[in-house]
PAZA-856900 format. One record per atom (N, C-alpha, C, O): z, x, y; residue number from 0. Coordinates in steps of 0.02 Angstrom, whole numbers, plus 50000, padded with zeros to 5 digits. Example, Ala and Ser with C-alpha at 12.3 -4.5 7.8 and 13.67 -1.06 7.14 Angstrom:
@c3: 50390 | c1: 50660 | c2: 49716 | pos: 0
@c3: 50390 | c1: 50615 | c2: 49775 | pos: 0
@c3: 50390 | c1: 50660 | c2: 49835 | pos: 0
@c3: 50423 | c1: 50712 | c2: 49834 | pos: 0
@c3: 50354 | c1: 50642 | c2: 49888 | pos: 1
@c3: 50357 | c1: 50684 | c2: 49947 | pos: 1
@c3: 50394 | c1: 50645 | c2: 50002 | pos: 1
@c3: 50402 | c1: 50670 | c2: 50057 | pos: 1
//
This chain:
@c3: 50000 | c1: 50042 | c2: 49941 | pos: 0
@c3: 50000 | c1: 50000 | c2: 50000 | pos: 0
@c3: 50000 | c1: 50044 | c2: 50063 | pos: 0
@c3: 50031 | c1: 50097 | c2: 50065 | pos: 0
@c3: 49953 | c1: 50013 | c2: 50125 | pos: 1
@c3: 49945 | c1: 50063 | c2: 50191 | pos: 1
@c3: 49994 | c1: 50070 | c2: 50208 | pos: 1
@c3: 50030 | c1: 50046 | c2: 50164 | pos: 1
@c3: 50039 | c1: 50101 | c2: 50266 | pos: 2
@c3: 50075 | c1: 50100 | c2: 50333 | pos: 2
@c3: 50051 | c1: 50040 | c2: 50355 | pos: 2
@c3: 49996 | c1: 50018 | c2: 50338 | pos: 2
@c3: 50093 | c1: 50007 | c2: 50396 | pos: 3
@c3: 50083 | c1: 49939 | c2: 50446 | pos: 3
@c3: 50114 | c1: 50030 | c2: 50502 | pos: 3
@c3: 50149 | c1: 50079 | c2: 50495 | pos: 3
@c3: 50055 | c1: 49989 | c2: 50562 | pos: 4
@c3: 50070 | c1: 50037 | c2: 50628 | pos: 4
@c3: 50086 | c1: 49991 | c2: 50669 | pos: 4
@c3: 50041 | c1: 49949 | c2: 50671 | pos: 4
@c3: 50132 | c1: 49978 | c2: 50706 | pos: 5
@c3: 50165 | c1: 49955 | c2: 50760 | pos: 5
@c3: 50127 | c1: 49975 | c2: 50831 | pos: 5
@c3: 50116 | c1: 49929 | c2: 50870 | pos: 5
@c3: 50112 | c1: 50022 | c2: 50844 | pos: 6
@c3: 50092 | c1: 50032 | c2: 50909 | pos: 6
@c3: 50024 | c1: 50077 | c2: 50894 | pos: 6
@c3: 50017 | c1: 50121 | c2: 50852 | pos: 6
@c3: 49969 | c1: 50047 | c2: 50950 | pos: 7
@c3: 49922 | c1: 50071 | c2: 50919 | pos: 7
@c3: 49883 | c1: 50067 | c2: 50982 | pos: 7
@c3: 49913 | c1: 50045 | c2: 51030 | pos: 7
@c3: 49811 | c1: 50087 | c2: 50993 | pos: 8
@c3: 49787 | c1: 50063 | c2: 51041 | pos: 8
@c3: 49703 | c1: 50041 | c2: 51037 | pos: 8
@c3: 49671 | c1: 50064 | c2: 50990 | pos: 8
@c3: 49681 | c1: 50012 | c2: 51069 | pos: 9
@c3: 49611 | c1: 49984 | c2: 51045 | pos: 9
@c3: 49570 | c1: 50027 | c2: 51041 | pos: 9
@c3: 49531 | c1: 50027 | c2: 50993 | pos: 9
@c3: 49566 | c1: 50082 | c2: 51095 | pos: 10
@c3: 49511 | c1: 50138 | c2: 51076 | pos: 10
@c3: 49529 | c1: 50152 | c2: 50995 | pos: 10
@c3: 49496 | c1: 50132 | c2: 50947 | pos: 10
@c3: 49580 | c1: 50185 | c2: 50994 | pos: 11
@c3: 49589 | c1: 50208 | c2: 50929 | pos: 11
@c3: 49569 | c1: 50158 | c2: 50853 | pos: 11
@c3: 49565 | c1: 50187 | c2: 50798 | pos: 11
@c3: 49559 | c1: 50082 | c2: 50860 | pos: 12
@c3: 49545 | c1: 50043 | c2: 50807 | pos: 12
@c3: 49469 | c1: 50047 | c2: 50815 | pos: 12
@c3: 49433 | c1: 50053 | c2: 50766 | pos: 12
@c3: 49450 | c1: 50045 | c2: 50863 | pos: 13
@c3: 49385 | c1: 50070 | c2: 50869 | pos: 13
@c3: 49328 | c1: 50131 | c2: 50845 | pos: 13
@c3: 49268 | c1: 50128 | c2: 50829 | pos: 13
@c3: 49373 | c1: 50185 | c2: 50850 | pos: 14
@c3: 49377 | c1: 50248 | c2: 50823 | pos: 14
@c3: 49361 | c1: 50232 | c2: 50744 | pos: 14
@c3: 49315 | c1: 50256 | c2: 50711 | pos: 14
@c3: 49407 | c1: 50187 | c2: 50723 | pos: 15
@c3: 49426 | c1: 50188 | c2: 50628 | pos: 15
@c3: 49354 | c1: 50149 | c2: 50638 | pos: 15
@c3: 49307 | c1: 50172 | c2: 50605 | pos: 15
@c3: 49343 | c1: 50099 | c2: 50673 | pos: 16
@c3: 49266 | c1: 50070 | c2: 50652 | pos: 16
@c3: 49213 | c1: 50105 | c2: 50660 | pos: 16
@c3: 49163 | c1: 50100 | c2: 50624 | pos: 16
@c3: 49219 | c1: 50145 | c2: 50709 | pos: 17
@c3: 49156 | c1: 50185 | c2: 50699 | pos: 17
@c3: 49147 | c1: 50239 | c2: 50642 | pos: 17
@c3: 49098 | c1: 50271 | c2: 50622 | pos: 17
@c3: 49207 | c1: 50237 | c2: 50627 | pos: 18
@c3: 49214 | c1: 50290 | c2: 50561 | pos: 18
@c3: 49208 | c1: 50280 | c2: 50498 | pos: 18
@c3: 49187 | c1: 50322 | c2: 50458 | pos: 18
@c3: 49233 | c1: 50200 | c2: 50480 | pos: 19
@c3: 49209 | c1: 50161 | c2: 50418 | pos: 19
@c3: 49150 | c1: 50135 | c2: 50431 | pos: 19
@c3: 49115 | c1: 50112 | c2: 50386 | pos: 19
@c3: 49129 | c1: 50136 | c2: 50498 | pos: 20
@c3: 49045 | c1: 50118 | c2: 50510 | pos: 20
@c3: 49004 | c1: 50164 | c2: 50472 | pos: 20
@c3: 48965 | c1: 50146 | c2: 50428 | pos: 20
@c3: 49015 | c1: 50235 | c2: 50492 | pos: 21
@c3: 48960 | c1: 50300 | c2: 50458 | pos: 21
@c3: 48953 | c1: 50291 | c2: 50398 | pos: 21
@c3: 48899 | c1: 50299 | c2: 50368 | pos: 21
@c3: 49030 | c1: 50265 | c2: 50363 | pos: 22
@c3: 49031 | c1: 50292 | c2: 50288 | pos: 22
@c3: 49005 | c1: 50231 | c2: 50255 | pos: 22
@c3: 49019 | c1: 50222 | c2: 50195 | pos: 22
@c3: 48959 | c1: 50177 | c2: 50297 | pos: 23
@c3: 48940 | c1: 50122 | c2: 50273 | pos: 23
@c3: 48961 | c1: 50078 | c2: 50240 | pos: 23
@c3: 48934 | c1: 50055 | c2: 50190 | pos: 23
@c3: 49024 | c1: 50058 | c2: 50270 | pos: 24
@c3: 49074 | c1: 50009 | c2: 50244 | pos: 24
@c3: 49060 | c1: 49950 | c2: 50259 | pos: 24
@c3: 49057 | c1: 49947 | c2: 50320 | pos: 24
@c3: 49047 | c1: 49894 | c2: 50232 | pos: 25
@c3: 49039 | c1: 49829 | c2: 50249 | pos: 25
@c3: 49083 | c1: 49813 | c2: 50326 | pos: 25
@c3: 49134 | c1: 49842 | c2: 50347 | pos: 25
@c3: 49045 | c1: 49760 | c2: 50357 | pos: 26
@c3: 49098 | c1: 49735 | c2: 50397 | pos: 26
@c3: 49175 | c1: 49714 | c2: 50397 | pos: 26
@c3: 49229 | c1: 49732 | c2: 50419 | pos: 26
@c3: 49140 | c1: 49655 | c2: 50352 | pos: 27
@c3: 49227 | c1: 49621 | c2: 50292 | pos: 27
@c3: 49262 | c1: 49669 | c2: 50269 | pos: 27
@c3: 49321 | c1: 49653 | c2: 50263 | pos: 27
@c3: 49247 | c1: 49740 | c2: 50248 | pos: 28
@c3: 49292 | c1: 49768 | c2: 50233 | pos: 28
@c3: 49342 | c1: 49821 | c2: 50292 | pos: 28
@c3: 49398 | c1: 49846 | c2: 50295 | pos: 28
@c3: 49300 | c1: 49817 | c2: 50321 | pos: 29
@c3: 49327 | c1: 49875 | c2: 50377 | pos: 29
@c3: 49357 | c1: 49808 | c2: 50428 | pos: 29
@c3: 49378 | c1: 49823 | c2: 50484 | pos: 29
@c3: 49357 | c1: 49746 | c2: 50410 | pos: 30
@c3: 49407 | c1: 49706 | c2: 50479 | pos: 30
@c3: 49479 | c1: 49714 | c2: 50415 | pos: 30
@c3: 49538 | c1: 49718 | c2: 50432 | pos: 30
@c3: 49454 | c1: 49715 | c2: 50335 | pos: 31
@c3: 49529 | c1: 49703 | c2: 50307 | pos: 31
@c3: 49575 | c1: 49773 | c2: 50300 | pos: 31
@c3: 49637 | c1: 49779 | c2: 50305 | pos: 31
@c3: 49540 | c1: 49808 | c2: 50292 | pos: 32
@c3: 49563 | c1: 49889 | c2: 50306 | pos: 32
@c3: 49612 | c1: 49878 | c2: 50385 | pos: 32
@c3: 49673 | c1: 49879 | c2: 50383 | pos: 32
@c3: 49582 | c1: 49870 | c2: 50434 | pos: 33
@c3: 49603 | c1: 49871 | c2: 50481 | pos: 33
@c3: 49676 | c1: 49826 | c2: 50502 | pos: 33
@c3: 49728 | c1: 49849 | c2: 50524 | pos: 33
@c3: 49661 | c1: 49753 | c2: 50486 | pos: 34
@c3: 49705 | c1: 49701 | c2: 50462 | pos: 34
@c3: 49753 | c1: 49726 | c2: 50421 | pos: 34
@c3: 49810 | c1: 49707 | c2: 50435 | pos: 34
@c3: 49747 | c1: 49763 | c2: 50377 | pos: 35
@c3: 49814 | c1: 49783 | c2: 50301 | pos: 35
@c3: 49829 | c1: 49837 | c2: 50375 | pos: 35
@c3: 49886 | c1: 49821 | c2: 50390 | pos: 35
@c3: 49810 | c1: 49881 | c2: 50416 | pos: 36
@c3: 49852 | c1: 49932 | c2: 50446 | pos: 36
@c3: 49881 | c1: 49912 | c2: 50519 | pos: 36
@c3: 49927 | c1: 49938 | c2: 50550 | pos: 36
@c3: 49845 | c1: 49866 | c2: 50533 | pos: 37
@c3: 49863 | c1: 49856 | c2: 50614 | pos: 37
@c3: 49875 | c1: 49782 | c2: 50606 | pos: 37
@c3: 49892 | c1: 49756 | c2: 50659 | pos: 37
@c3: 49873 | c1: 49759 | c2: 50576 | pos: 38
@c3: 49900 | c1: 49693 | c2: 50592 | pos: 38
@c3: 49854 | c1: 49652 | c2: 50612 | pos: 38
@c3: 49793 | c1: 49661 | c2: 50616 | pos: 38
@c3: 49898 | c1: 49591 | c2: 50630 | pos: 39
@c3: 49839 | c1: 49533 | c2: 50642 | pos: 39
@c3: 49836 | c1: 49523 | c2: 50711 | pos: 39
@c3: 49811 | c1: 49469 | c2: 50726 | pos: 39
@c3: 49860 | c1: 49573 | c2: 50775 | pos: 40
@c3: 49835 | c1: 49566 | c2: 50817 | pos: 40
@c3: 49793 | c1: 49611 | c2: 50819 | pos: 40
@c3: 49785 | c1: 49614 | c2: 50880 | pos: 40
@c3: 49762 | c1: 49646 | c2: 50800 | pos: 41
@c3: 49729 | c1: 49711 | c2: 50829 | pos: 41
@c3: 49645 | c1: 49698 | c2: 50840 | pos: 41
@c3: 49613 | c1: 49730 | c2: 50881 | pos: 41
@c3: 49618 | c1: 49651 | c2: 50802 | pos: 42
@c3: 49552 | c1: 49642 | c2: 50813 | pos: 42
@c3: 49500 | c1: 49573 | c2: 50767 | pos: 42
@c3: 49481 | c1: 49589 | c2: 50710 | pos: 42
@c3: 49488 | c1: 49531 | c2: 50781 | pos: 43
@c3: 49469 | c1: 49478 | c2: 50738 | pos: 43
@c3: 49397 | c1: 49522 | c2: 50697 | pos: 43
@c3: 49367 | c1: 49575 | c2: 50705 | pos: 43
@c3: 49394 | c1: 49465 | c2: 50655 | pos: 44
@c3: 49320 | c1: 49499 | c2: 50635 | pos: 44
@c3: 49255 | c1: 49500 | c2: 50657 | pos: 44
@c3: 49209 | c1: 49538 | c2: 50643 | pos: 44
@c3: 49259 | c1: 49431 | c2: 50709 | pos: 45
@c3: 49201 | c1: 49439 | c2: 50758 | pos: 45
@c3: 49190 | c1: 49490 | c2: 50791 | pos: 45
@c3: 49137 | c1: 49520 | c2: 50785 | pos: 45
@c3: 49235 | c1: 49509 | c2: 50828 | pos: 46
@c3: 49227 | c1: 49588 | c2: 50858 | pos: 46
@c3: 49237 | c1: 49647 | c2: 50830 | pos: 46
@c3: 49234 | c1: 49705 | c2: 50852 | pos: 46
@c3: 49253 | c1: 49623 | c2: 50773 | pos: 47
@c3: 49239 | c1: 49704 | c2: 50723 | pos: 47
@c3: 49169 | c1: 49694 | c2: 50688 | pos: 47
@c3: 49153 | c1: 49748 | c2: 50663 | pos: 47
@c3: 49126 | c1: 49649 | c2: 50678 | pos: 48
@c3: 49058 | c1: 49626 | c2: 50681 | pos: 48
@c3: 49029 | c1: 49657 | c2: 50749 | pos: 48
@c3: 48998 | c1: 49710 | c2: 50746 | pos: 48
@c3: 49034 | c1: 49635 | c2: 50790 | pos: 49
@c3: 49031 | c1: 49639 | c2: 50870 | pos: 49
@c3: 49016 | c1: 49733 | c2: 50877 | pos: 49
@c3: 48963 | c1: 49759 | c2: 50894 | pos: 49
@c3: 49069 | c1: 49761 | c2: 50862 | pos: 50
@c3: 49079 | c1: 49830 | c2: 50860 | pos: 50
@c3: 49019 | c1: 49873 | c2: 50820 | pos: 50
@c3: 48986 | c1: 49921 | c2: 50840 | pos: 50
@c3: 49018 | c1: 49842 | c2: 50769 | pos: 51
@c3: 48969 | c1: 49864 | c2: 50711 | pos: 51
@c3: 48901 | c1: 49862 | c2: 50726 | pos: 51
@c3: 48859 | c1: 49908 | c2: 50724 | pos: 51
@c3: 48894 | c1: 49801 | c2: 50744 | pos: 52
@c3: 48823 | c1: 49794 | c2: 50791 | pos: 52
@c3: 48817 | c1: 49844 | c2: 50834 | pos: 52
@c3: 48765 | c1: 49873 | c2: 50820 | pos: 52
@c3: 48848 | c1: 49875 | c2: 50888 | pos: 53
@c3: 48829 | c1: 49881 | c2: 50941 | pos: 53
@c3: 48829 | c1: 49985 | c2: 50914 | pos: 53
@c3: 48812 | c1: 50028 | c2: 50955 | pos: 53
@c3: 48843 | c1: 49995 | c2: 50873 | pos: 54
@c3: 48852 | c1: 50055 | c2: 50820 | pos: 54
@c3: 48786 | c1: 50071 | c2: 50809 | pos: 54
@c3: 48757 | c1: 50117 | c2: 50838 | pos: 54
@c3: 48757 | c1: 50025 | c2: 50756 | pos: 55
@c3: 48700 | c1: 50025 | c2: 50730 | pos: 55
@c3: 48643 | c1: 49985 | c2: 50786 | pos: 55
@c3: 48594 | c1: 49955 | c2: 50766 | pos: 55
@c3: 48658 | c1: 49991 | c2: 50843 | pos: 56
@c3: 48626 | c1: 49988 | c2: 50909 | pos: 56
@c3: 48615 | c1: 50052 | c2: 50935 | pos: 56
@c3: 48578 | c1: 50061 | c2: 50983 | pos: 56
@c3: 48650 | c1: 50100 | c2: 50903 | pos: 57
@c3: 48649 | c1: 50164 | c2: 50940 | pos: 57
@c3: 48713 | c1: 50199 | c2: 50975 | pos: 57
@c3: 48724 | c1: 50259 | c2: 50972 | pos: 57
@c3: 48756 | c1: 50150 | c2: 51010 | pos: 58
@c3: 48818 | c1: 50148 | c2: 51050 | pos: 58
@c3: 48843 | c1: 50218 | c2: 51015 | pos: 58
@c3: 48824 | c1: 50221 | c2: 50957 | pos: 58
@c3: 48873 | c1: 50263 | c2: 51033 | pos: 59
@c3: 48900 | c1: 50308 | c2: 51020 | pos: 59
@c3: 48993 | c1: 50330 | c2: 51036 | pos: 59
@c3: 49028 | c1: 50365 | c2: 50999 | pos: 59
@c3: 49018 | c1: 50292 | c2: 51113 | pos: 60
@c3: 49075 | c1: 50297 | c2: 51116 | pos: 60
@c3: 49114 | c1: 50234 | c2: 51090 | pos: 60
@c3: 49086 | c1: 50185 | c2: 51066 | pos: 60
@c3: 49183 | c1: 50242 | c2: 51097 | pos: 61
@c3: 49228 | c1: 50190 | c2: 51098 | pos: 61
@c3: 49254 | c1: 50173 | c2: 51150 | pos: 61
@c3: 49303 | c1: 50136 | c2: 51144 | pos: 61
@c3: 49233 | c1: 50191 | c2: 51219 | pos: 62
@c3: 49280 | c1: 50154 | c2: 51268 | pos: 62
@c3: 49237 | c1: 50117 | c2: 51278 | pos: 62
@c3: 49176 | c1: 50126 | c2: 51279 | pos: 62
@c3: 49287 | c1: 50047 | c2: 51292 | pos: 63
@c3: 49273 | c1: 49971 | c2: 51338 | pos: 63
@c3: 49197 | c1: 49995 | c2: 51360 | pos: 63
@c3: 49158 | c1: 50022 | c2: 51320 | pos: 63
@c3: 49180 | c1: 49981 | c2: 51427 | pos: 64
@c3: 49123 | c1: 50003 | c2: 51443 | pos: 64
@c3: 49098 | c1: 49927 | c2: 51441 | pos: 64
@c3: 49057 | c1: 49908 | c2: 51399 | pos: 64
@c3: 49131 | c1: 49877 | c2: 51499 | pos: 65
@c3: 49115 | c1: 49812 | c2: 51493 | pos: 65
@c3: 49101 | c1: 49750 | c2: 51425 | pos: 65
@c3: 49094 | c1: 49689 | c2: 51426 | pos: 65
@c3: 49101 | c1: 49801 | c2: 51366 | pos: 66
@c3: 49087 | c1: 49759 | c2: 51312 | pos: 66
@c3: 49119 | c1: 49710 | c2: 51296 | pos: 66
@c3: 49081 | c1: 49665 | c2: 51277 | pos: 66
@c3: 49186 | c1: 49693 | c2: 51294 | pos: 67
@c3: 49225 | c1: 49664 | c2: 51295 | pos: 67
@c3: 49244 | c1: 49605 | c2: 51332 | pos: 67
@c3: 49290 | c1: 49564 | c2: 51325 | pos: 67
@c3: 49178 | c1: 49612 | c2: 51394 | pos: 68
@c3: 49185 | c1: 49561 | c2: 51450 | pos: 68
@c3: 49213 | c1: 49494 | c2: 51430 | pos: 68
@c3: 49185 | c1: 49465 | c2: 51383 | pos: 68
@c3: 49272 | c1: 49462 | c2: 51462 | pos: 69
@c3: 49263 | c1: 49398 | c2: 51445 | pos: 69
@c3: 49215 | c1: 49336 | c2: 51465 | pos: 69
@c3: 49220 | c1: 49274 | c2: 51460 | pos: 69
@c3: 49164 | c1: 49381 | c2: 51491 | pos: 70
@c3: 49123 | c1: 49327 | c2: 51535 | pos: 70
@c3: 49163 | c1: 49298 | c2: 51605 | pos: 70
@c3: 49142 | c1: 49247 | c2: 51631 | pos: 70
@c3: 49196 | c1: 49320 | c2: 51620 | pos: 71
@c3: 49224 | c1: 49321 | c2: 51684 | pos: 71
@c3: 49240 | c1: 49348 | c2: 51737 | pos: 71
@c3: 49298 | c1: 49365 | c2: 51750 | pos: 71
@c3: 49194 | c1: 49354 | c2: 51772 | pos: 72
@c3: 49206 | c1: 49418 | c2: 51821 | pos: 72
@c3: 49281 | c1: 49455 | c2: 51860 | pos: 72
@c3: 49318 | c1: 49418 | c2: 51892 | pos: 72
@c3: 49297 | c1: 49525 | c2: 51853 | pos: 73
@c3: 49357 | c1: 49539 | c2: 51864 | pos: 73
@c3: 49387 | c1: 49510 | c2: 51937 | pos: 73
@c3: 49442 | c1: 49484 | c2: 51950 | pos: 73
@c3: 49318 | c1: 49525 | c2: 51988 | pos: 74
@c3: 49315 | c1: 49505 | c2: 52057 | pos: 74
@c3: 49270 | c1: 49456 | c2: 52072 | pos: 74
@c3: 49232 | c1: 49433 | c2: 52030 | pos: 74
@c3: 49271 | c1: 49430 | c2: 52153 | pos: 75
@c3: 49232 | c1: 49385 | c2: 52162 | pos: 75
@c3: 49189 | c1: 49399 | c2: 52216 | pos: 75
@c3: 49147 | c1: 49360 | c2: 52239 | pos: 75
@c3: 49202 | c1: 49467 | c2: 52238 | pos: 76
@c3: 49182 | c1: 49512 | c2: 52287 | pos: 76
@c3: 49099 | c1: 49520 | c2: 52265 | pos: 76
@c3: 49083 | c1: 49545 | c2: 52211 | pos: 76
@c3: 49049 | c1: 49495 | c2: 52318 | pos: 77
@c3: 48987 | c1: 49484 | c2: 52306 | pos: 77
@c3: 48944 | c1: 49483 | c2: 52363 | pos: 77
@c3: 48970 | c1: 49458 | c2: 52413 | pos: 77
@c3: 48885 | c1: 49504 | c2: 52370 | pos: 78
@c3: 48871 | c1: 49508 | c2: 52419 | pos: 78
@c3: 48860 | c1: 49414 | c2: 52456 | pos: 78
@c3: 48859 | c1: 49391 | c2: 52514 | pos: 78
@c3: 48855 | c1: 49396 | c2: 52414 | pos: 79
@c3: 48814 | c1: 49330 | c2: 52437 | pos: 79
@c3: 48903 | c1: 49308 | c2: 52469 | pos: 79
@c3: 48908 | c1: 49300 | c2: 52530 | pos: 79
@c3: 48954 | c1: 49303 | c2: 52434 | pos: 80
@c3: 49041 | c1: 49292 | c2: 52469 | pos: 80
@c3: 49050 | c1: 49317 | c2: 52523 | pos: 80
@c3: 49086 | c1: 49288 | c2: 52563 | pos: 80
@c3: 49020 | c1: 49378 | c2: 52538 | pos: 81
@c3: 49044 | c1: 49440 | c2: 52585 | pos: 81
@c3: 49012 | c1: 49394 | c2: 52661 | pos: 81
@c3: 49037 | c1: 49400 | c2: 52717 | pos: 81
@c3: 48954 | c1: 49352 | c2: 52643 | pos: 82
@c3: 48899 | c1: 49364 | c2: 52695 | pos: 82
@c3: 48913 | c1: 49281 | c2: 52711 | pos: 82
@c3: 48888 | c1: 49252 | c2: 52758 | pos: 82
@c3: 48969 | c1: 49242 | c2: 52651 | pos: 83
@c3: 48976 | c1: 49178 | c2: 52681 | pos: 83
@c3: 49077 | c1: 49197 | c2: 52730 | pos: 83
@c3: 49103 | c1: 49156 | c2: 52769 | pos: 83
@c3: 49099 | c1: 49246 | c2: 52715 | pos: 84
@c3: 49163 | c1: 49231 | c2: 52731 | pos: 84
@c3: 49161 | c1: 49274 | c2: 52818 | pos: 84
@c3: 49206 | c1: 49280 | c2: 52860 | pos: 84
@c3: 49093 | c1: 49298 | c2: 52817 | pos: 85
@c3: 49069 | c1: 49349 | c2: 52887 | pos: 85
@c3: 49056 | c1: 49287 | c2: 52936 | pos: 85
@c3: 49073 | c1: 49283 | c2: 52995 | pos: 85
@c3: 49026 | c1: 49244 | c2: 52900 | pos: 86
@c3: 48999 | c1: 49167 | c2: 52933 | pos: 86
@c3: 49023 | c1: 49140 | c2: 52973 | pos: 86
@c3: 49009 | c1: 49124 | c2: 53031 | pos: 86
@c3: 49094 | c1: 49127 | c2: 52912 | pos: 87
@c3: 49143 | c1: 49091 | c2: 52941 | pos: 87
@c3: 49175 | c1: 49116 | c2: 52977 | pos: 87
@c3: 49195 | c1: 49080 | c2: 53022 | pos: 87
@c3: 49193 | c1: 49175 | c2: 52977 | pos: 88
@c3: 49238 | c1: 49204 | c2: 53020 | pos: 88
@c3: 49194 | c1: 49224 | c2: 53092 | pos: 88
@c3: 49229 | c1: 49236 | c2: 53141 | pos: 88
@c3: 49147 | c1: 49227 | c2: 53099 | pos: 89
@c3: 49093 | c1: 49216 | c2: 53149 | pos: 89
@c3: 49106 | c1: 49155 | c2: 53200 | pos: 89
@c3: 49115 | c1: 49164 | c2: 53260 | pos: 89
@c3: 49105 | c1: 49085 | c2: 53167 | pos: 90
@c3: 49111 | c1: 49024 | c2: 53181 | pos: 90
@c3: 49184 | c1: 49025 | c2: 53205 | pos: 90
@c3: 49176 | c1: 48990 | c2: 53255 | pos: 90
@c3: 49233 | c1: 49037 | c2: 53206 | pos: 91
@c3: 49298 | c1: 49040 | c2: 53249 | pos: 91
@c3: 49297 | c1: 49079 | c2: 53274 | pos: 91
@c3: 49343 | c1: 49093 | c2: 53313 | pos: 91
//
């Protein structure tokens, strides 16, 4: 039976996927590998799918690097905002 790791960090689960990626490990197996060591928060299998893809896309690092986006922008800072709040503040 693995180690359960308590503290861990996402680059680093990332790392193990790109590494059971090379050695051509199924997806399913490298989310349960991961799951038996890190637990069940550390990464669903969609995004250890997600990960895999973007591998065998070419992707070469593990940092973030927007992938992760939730589809929600961090800011709202835009030019088209910038040029309505200039407006308004024009108008008073």
């Amino acid at each position: 039976m693995a180690r359960r790791l308590e503290k861990w960090s996402r680059i680093e689960v990332r790392a193990v996927i790109r590494f059971l990626w090379a050695k051509n490990a199924a997806e399913s197996k490298i989310h349960r590998q991961i799951f038996e060591v890190y637990m069940d928060k550390s990464m669903s299998s969609q995004q250890v799918a997600k990960w895999c893809r973007s591998f065998q896309a070419g992707r070469e690092h593990v940092e973030n690097r927007n992938m992760e986006a939730s589809g929600r922008p961090s800011s709202s800072r835009t030019d088209i905002n910038t040029a309505r709040v200039e407006e308004i503040i024009q108008r008073d």
